[in-house]
LONUKE-896804 format. One record per residue: x, y, z of N, C-alpha, C, O in turn. Coordinates in steps of 0.02 Angstrom, whole numbers, plus 50000, padded with zeros to 5 digits. Layout:
LONUKE-896804
XYZXYZXYZXYZ
...
***
This chain:
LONUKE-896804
476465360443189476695355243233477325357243269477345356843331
477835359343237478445363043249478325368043290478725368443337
477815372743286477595375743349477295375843418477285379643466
477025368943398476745364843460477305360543510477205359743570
477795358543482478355353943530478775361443569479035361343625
478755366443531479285371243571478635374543629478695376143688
478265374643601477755377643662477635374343705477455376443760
477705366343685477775360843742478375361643781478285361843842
478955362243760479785364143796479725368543820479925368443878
479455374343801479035380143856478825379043922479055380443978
478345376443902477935375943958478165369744007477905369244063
478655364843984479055358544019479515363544055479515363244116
479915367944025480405374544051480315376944115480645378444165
479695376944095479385382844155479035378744203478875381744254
478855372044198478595368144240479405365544290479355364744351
479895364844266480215361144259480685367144337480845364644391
480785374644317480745379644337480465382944412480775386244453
479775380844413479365380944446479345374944511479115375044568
479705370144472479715364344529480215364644563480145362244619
480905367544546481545369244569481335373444621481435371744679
481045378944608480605384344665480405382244717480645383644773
479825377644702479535374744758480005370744809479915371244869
480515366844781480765362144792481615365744851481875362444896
481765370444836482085377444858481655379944919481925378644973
481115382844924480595384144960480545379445007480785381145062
480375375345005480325368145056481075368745109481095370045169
481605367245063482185367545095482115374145141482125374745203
482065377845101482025385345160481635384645229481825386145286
480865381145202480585383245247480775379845319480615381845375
481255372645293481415366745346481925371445389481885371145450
482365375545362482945377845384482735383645428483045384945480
482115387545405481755391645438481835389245526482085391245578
481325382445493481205381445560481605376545598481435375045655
482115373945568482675373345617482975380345665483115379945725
483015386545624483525390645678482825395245710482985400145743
482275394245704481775394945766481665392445825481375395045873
482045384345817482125379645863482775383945891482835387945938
483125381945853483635383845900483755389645940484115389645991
483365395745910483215401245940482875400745991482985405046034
482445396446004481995396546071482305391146123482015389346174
483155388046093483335384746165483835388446182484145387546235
484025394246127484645397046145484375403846207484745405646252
483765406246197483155410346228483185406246306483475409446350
482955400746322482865398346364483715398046401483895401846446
484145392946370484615397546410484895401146424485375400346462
484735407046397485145413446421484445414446467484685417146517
483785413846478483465417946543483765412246609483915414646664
483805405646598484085403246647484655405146684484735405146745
485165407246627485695409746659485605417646703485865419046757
485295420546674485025426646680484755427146761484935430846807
484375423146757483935419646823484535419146885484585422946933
484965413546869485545411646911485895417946926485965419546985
486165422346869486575427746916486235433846947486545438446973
485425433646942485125438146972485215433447029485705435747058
484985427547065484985426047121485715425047146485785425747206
486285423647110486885426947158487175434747153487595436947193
486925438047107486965445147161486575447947182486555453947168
486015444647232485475445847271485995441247351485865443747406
486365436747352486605434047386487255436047437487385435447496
487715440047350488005443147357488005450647390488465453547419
487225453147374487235459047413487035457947500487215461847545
486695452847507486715450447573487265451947614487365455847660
487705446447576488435447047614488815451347614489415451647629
488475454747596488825462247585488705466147642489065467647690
488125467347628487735469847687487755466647777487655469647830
487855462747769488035457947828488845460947862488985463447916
489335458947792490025461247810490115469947836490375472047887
489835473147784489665480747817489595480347895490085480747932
489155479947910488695476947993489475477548024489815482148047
489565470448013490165468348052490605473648057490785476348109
490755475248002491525480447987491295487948049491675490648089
490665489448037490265496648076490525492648153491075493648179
490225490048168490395485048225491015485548253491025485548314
491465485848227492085484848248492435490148244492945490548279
492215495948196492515502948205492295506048241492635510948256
491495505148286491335507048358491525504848406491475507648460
491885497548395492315495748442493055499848452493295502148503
493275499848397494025503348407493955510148416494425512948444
493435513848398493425519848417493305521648501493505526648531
492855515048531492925514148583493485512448625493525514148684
493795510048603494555508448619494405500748654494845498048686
493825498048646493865490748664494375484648621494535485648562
494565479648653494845475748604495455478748580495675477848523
495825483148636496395485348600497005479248628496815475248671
497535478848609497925475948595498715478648638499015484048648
498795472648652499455477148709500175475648645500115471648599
500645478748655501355480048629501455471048622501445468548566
501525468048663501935461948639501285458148618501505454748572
500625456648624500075453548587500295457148534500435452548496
500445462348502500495463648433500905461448394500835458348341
501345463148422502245458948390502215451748381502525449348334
501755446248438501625439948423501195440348373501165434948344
500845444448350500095443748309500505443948238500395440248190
501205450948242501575451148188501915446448169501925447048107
502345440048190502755435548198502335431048165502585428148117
501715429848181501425424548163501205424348086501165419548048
501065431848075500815432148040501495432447972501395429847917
501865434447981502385435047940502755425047911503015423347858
502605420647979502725414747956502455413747927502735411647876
501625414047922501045412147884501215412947805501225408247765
501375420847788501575422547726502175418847695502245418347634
502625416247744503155413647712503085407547683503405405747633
502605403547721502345396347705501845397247651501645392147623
501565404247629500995402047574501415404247511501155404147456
502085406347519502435408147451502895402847443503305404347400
503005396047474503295390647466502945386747413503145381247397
***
């Protein structure tokens, strides 16, 4: 009989054991799939973002390309000597520009 109640505490042990497991397991598996979730919104926004700065430096190279243009533009102009600038248009261009600076460091 005495051998029968401890083989019962045994096997209550190990039931007892076994349910802690399962019960561990469960928790895991919830937690699992919490940071799967979160993995697939943290996924989503980084391609969104991803997305966004491919289309501004696709925008950016535009204007890039655009400003180039311009800049070529204007060094065939001065090489042409168009658009040149007489002695006192410069000195006013300098004057002005020197107030300008003084008013943006106020």
């Amino acid at each position: 009989m005495k051998k029968k109640i401890i083989l019962v505490e045994k096997q209550l042990n190990c039931m007892r054991e076994v349910n802690a497991g399962i019960l561990k397991q469960d928790h895991l598996f919830e937690e699992n799939k919490e940071l799967k979730a979160k993995c697939s919104e943290l996924e989503e926004m980084v391609k969104v973002k991803y997305e966004g700065t491919e289309k501004e430096n696709k925008t950016l190279k535009e204007k890039c390309k655009n400003y180039e243009a311009v800049l070529e533009g204007l060094r065939e102009k001065v090489e042409a000597g168009e658009g040149a600038m007489s002695e006192e248009k410069l000195e006013n261009w300098k004057e002005a520009w020197k107030k300008k600076i003084k008013k943006m460091k106020k």
